[in-house]
N, CA, C and O atoms as a Tripos MOL2 file, in Angstrom:
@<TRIPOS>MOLECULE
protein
  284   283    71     0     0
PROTEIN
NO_CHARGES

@<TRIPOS>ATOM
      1 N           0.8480   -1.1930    0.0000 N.3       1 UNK1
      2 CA          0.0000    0.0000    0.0000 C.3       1 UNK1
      3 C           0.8810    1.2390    0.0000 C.2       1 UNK1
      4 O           1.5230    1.4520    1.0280 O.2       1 UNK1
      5 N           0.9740    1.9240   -0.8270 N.am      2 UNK2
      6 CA          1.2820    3.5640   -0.7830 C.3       2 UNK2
      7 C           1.5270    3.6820    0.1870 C.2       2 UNK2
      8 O           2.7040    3.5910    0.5350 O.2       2 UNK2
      9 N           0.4120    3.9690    1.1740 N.am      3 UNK3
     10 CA          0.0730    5.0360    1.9280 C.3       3 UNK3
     11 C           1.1690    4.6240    2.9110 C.2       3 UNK3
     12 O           2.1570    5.3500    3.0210 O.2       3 UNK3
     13 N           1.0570    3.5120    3.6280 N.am      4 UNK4
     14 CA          1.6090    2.8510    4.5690 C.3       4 UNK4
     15 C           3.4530    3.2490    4.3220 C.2       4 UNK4
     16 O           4.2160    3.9030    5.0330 O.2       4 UNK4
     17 N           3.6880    2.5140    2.9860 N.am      5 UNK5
     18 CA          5.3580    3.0670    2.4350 C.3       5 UNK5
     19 C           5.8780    4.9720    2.7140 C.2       5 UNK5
     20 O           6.9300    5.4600    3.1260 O.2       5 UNK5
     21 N           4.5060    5.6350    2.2370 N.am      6 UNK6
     22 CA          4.9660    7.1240    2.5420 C.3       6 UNK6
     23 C           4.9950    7.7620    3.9780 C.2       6 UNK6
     24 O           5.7250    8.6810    4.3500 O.2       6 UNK6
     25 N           3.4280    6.6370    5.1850 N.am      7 UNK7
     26 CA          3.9170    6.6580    6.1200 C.3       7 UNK7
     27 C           5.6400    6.8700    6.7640 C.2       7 UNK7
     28 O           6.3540    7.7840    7.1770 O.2       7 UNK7
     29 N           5.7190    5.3040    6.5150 N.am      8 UNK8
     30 CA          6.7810    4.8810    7.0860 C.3       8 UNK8
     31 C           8.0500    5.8160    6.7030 C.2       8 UNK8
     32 O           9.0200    6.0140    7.4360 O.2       8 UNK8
     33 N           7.8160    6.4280    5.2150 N.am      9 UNK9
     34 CA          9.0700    6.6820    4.8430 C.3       9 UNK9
     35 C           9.1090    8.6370    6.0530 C.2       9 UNK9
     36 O          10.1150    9.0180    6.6510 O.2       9 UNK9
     37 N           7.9470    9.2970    6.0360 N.am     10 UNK10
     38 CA          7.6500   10.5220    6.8000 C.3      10 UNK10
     39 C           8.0090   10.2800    8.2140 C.2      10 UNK10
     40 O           8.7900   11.0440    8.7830 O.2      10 UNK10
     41 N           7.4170    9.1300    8.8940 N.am     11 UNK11
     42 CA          8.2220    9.0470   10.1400 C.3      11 UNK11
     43 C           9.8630    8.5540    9.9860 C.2      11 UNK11
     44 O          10.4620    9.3180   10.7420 O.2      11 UNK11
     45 N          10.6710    7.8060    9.4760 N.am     12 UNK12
     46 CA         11.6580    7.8610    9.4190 C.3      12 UNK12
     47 C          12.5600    8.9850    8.6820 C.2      12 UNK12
     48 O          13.5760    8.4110    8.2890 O.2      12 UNK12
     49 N          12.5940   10.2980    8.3510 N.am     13 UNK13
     50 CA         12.9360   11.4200    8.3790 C.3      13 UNK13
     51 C          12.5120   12.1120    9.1020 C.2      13 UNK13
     52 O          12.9820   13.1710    8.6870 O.2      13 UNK13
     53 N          11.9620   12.3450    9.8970 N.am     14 UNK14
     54 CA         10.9660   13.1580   10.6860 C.3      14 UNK14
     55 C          12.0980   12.4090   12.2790 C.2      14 UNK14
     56 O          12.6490   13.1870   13.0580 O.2      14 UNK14
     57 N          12.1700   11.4060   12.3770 N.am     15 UNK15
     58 CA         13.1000   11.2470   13.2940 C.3      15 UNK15
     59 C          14.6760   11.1740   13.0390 C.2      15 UNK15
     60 O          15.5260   11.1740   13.9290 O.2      15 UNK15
     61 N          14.9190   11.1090   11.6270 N.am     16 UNK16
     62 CA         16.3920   11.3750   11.7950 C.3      16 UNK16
     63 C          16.6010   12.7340   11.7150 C.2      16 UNK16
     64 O          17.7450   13.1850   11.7730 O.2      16 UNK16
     65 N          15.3580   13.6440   11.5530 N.am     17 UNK17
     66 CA         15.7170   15.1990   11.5280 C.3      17 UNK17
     67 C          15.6200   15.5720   13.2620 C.2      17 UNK17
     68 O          15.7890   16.7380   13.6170 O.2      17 UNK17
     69 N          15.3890   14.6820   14.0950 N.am     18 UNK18
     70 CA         14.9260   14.7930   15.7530 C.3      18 UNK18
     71 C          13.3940   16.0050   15.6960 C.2      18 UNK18
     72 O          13.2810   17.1470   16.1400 O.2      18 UNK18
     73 N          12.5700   15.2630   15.0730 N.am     19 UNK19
     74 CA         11.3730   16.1250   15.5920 C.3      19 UNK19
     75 C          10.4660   15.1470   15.7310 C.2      19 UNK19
     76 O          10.2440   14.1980   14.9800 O.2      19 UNK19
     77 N           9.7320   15.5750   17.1930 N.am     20 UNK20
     78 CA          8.1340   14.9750   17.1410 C.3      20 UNK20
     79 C           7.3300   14.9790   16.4710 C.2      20 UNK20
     80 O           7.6170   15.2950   15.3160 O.2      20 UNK20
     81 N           6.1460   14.7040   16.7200 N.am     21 UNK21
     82 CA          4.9930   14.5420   15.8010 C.3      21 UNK21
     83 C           4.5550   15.6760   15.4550 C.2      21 UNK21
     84 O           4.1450   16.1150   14.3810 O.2      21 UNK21
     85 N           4.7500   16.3620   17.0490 N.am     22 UNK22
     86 CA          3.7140   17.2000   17.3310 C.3      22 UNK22
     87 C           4.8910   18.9220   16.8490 C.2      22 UNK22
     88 O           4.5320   20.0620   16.5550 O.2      22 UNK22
     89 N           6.0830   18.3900   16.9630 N.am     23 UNK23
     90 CA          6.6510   19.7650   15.8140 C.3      23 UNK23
     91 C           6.9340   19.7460   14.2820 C.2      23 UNK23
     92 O           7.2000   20.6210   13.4580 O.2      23 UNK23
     93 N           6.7740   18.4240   14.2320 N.am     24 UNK24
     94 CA          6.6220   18.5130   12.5020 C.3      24 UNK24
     95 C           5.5270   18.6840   12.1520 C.2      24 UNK24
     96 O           5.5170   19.0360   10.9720 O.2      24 UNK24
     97 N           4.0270   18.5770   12.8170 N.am     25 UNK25
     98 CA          3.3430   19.0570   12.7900 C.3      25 UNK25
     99 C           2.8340   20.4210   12.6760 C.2      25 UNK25
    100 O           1.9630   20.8800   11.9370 O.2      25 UNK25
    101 N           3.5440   20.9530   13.5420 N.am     26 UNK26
    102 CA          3.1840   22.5170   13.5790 C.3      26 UNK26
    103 C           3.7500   23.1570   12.5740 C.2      26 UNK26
    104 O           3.2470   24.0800   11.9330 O.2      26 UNK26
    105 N           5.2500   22.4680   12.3620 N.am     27 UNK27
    106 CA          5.8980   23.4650   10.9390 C.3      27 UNK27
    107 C           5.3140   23.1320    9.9950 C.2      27 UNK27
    108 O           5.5700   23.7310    8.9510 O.2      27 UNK27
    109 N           4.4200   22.1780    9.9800 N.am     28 UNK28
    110 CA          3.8490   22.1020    8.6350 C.3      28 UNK28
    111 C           2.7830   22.2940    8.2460 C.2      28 UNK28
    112 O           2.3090   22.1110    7.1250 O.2      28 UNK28
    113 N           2.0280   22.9510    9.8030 N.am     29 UNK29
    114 CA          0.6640   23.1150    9.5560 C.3      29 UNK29
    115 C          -0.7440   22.8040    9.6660 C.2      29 UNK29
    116 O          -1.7720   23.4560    9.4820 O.2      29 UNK29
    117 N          -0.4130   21.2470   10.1310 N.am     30 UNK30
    118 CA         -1.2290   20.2610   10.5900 C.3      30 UNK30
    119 C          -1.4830   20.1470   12.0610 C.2      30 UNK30
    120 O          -0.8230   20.5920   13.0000 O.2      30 UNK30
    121 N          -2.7010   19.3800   12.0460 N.am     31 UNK31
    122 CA         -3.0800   18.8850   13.4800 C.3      31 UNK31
    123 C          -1.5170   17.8130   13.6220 C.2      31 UNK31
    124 O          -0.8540   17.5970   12.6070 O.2      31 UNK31
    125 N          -1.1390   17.2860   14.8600 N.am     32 UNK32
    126 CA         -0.6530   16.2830   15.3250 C.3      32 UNK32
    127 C          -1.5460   15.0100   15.0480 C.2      32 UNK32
    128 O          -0.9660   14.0300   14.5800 O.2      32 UNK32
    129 N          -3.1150   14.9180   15.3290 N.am     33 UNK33
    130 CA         -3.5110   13.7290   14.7460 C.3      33 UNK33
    131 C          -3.3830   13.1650   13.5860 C.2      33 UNK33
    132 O          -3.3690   11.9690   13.2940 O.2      33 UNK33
    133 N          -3.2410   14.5740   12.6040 N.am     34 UNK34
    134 CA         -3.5910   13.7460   11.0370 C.3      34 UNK34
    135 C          -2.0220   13.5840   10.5530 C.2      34 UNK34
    136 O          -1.8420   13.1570    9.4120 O.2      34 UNK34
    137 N          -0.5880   13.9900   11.5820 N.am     35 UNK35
    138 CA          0.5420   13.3890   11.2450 C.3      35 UNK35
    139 C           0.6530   12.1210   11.6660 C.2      35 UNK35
    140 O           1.4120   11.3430   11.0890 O.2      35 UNK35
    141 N          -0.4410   11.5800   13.2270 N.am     36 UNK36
    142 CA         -0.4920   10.2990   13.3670 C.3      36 UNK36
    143 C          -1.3840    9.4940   12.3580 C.2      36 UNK36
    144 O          -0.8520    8.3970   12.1870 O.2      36 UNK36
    145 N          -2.1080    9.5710   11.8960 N.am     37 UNK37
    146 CA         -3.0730    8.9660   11.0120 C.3      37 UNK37
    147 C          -2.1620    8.7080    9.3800 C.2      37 UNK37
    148 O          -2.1790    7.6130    8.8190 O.2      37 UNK37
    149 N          -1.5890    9.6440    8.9440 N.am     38 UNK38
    150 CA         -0.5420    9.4800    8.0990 C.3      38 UNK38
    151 C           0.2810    8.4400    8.2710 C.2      38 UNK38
    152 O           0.3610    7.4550    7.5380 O.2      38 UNK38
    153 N           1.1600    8.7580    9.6660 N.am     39 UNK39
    154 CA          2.5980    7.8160    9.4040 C.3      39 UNK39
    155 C           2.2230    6.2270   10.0000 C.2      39 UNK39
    156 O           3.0150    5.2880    9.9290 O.2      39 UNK39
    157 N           0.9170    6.1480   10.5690 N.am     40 UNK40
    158 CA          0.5690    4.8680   11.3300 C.3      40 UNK40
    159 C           1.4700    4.5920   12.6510 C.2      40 UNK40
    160 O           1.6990    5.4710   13.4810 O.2      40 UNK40
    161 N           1.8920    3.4270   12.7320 N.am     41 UNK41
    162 CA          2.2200    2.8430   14.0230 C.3      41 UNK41
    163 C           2.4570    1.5040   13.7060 C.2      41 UNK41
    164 O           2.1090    0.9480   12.6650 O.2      41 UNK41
    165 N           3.4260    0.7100   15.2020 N.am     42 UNK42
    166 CA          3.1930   -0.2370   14.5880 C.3      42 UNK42
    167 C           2.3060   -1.5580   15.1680 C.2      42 UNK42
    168 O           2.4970   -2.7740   15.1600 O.2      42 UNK42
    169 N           1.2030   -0.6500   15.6910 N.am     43 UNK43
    170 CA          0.1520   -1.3620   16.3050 C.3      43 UNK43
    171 C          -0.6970   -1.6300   15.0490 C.2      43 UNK43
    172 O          -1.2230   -2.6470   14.5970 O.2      43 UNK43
    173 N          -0.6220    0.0190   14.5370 N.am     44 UNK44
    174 CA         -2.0390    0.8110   13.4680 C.3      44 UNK44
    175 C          -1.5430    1.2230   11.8640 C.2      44 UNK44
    176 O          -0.7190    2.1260   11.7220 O.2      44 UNK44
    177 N          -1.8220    0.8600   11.2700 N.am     45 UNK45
    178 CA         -1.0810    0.9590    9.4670 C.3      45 UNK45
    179 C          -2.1060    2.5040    9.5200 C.2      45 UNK45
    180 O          -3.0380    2.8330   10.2550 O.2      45 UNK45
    181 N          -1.4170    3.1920    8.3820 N.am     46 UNK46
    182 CA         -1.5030    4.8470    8.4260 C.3      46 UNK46
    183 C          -3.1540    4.5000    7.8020 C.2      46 UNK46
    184 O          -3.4350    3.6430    6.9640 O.2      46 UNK46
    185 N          -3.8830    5.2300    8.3380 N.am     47 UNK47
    186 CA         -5.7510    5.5020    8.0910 C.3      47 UNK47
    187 C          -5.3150    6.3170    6.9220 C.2      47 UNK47
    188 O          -5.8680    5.9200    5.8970 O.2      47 UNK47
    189 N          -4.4760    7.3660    6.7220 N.am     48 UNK48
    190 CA         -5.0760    8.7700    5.6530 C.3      48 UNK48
    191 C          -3.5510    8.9210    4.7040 C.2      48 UNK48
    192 O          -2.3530    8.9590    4.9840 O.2      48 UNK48
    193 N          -4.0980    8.9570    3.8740 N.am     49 UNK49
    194 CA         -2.9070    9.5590    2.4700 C.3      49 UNK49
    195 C          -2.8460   11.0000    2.3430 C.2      49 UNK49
    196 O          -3.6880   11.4710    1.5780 O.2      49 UNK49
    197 N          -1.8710   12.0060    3.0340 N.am     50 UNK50
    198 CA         -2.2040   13.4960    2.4610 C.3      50 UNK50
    199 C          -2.0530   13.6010    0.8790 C.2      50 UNK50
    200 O          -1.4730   12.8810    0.0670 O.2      50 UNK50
    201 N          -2.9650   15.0360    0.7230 N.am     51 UNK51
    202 CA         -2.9400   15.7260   -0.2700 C.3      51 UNK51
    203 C          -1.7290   16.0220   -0.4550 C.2      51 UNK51
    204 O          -0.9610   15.8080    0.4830 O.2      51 UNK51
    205 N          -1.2150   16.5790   -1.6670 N.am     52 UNK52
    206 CA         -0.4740   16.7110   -2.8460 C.3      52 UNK52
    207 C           0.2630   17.9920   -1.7630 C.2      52 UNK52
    208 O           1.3930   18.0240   -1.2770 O.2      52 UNK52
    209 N          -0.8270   18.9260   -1.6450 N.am     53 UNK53
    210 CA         -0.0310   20.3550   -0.6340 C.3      53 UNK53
    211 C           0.1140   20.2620    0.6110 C.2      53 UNK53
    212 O           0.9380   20.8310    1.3260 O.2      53 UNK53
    213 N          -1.0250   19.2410    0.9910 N.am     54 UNK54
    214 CA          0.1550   18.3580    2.4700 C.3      54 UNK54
    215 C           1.4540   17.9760    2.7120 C.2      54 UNK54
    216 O           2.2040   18.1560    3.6720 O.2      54 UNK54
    217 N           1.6030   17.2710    1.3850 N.am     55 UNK55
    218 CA          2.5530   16.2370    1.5250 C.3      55 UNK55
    219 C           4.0550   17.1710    1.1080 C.2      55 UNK55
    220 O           5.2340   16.9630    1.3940 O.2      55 UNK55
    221 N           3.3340   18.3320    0.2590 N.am     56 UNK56
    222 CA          4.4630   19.7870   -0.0650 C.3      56 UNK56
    223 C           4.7370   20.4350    1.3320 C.2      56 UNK56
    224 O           5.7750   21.0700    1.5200 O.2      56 UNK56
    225 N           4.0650   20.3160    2.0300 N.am     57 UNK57
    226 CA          4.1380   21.3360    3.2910 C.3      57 UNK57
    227 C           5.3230   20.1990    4.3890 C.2      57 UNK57
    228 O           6.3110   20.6200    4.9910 O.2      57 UNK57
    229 N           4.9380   19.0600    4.3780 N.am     58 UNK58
    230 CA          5.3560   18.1180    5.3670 C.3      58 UNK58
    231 C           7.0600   18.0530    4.5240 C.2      58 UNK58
    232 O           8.0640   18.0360    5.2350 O.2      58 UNK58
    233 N           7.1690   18.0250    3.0950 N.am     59 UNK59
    234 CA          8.5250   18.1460    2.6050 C.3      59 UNK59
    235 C           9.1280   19.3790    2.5590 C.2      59 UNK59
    236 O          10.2330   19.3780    2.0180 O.2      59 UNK59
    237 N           8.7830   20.2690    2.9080 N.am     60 UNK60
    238 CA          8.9950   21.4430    2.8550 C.3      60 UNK60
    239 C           9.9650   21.5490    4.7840 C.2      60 UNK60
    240 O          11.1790   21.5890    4.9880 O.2      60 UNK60
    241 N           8.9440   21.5630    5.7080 N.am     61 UNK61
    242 CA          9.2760   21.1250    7.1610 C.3      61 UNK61
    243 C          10.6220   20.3110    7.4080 C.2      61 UNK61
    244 O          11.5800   20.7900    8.0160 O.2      61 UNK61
    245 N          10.5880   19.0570    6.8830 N.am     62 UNK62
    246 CA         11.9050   18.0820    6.6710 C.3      62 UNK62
    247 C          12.5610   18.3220    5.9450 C.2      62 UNK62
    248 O          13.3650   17.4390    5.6460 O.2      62 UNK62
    249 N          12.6270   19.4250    5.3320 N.am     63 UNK63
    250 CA         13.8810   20.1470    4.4240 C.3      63 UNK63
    251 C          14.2020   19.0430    3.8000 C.2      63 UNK63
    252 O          15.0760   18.3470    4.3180 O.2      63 UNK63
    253 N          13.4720   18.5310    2.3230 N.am     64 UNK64
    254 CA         13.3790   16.9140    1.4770 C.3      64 UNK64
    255 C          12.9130   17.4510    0.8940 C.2      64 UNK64
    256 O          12.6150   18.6250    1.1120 O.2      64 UNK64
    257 N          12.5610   16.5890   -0.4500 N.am     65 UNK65
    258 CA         11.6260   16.9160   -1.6500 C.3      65 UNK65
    259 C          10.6600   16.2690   -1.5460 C.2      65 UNK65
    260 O          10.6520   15.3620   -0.7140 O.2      65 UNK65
    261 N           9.6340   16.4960   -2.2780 N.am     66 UNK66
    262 CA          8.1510   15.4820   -2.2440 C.3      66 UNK66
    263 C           9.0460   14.1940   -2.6980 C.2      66 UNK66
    264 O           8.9780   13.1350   -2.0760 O.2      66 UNK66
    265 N           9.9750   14.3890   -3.9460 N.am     67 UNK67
    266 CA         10.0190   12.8070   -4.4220 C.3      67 UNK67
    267 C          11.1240   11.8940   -3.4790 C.2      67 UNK67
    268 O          11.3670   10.7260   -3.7810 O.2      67 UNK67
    269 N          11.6440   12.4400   -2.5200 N.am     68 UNK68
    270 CA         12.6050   11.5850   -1.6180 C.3      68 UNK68
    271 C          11.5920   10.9380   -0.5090 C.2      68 UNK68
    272 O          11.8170    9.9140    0.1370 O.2      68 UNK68
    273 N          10.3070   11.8460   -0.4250 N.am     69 UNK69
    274 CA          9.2800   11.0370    0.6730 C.3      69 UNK69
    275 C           8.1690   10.3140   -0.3330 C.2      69 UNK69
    276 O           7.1880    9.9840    0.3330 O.2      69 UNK69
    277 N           8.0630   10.0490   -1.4170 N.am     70 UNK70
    278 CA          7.6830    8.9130   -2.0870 C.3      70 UNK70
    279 C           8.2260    8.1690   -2.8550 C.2      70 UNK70
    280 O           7.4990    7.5000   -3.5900 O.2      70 UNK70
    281 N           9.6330    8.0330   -2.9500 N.am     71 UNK71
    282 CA         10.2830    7.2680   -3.5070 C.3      71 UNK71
    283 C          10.0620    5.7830   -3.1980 C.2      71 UNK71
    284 O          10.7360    4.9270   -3.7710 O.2      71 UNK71
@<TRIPOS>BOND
     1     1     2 1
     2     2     3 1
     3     3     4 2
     4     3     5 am
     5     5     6 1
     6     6     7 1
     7     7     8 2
     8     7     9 am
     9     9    10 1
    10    10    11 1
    11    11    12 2
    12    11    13 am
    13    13    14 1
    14    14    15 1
    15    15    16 2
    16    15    17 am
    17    17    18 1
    18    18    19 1
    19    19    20 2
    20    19    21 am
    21    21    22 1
    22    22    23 1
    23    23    24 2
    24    23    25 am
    25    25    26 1
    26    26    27 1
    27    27    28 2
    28    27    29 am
    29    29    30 1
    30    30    31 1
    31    31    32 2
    32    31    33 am
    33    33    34 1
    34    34    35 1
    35    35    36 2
    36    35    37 am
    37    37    38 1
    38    38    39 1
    39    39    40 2
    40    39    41 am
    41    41    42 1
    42    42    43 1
    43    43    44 2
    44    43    45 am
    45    45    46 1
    46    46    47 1
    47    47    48 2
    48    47    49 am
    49    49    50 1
    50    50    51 1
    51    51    52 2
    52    51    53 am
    53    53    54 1
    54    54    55 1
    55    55    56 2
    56    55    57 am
    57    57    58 1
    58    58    59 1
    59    59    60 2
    60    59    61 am
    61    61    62 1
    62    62    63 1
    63    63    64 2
    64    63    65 am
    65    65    66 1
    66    66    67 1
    67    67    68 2
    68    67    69 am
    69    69    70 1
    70    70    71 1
    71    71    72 2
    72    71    73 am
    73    73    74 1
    74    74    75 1
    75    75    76 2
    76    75    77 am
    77    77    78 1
    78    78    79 1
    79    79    80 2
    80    79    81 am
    81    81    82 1
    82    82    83 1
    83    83    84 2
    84    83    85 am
    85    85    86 1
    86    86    87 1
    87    87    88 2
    88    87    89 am
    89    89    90 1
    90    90    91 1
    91    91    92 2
    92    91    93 am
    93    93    94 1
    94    94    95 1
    95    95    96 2
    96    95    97 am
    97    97    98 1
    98    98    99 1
    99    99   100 2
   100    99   101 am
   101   101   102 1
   102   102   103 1
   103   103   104 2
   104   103   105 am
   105   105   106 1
   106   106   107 1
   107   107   108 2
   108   107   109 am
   109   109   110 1
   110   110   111 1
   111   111   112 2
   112   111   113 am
   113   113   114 1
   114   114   115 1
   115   115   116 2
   116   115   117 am
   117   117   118 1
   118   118   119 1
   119   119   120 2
   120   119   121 am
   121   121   122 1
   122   122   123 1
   123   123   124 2
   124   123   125 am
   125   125   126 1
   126   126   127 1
   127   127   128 2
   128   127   129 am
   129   129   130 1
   130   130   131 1
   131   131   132 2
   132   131   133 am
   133   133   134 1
   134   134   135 1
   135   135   136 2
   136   135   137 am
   137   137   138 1
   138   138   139 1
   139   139   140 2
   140   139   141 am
   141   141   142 1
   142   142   143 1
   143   143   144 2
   144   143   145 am
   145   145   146 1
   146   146   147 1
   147   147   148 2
   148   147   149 am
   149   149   150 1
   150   150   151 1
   151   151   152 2
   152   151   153 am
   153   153   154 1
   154   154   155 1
   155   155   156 2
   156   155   157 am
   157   157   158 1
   158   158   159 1
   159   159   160 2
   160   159   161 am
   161   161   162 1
   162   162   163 1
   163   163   164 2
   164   163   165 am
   165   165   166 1
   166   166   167 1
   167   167   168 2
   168   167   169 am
   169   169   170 1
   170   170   171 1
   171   171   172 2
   172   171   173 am
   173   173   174 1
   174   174   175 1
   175   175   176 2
   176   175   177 am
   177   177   178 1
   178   178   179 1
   179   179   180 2
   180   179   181 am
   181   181   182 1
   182   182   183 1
   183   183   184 2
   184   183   185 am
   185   185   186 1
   186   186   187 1
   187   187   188 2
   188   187   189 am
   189   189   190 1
   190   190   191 1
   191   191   192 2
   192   191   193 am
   193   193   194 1
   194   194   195 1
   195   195   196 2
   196   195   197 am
   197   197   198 1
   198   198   199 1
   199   199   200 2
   200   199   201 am
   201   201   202 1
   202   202   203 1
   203   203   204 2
   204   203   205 am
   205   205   206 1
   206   206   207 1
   207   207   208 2
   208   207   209 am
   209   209   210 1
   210   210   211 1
   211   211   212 2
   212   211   213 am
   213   213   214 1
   214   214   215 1
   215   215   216 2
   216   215   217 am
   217   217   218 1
   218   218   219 1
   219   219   220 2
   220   219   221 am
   221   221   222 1
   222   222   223 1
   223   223   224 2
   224   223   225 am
   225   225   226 1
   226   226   227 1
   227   227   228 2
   228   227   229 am
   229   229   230 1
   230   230   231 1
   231   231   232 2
   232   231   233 am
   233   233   234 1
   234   234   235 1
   235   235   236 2
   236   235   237 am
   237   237   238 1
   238   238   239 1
   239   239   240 2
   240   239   241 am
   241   241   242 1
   242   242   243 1
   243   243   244 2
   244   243   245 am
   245   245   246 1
   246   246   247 1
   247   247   248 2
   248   247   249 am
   249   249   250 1
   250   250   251 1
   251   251   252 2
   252   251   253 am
   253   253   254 1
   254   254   255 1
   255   255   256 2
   256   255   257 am
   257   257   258 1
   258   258   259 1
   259   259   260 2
   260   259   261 am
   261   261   262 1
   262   262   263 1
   263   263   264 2
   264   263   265 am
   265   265   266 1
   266   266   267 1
   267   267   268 2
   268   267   269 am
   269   269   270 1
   270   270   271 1
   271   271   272 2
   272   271   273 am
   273   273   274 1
   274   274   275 1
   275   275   276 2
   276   275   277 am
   277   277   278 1
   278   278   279 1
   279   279   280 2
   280   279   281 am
   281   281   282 1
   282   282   283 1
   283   283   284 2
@<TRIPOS>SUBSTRUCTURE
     1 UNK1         2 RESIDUE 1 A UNK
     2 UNK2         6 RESIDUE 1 A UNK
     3 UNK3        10 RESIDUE 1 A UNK
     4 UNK4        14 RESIDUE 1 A UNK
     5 UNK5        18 RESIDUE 1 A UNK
     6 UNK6        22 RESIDUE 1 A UNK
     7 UNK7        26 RESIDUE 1 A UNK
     8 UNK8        30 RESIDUE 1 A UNK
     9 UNK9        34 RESIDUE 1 A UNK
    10 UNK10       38 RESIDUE 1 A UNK
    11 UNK11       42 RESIDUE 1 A UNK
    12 UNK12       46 RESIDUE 1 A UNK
    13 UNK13       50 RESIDUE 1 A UNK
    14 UNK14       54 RESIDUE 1 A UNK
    15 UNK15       58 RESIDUE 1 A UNK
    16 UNK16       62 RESIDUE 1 A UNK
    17 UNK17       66 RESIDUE 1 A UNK
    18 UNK18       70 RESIDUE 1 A UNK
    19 UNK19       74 RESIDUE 1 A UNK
    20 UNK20       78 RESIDUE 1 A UNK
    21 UNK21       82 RESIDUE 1 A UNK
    22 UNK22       86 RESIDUE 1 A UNK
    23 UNK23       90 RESIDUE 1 A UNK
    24 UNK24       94 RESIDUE 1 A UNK
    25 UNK25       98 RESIDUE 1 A UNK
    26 UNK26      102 RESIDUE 1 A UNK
    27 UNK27      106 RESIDUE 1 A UNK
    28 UNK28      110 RESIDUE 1 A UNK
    29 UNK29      114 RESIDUE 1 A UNK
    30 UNK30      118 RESIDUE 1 A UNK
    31 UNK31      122 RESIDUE 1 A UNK
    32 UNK32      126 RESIDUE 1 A UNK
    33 UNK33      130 RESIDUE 1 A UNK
    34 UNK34      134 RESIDUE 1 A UNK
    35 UNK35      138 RESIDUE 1 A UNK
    36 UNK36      142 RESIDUE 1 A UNK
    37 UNK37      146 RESIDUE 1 A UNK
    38 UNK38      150 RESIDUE 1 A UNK
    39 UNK39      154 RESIDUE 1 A UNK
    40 UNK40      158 RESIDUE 1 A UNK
    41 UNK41      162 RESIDUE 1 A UNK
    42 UNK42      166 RESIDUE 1 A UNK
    43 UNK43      170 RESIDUE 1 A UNK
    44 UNK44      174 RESIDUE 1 A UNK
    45 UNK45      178 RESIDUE 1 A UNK
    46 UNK46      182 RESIDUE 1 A UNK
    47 UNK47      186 RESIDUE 1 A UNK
    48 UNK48      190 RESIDUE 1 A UNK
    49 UNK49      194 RESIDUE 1 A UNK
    50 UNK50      198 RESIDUE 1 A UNK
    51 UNK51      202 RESIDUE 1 A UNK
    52 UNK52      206 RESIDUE 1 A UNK
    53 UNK53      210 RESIDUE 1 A UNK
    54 UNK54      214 RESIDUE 1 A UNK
    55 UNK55      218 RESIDUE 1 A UNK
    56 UNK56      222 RESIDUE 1 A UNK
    57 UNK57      226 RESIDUE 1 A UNK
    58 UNK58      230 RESIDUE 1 A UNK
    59 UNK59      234 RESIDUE 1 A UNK
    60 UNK60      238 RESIDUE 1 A UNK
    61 UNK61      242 RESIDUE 1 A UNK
    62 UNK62      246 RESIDUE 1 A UNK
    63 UNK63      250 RESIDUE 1 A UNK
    64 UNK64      254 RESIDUE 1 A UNK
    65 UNK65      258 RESIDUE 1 A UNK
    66 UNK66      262 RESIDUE 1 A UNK
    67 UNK67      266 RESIDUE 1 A UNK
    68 UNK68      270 RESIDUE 1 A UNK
    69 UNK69      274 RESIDUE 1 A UNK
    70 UNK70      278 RESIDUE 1 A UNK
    71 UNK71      282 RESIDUE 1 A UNK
């Protein structure tokens, strides 16, 4: 599944850049829930796929490109 791969790939930059949920969140604009609902868990596979200017805003935050977080 996509979603789950772009998860995974957003939380693993998101922690080698050392930020929480809840400040990559804010630099990017979002609630903290819908960065949890994105990257999943590994209880919970990610519920939501962001939009196109989500997913610009969240690469934008992690100083990355959109195509290094869907590669």
């Amino acid at each position: 599944m996509i979603s789950e791969g772009l998860g995974m790939r957003i939380k693993a930059v998101r922690q080698a850049k050392g930020l929480t949920q809840v400040a990559l969140a804010k630099k990017a604009r979002i609630s903290p829930i819908y960065l949890v609902q994105i990257e999943g868990s590994a209880k919970n596979p990610p519920i939501r796929t962001p939009s196109l200017s989500v997913l610009e805003r969240l690469a934008k935050a992690l100083q990355v490109t959109v195509g290094e977080l869907v590669e």
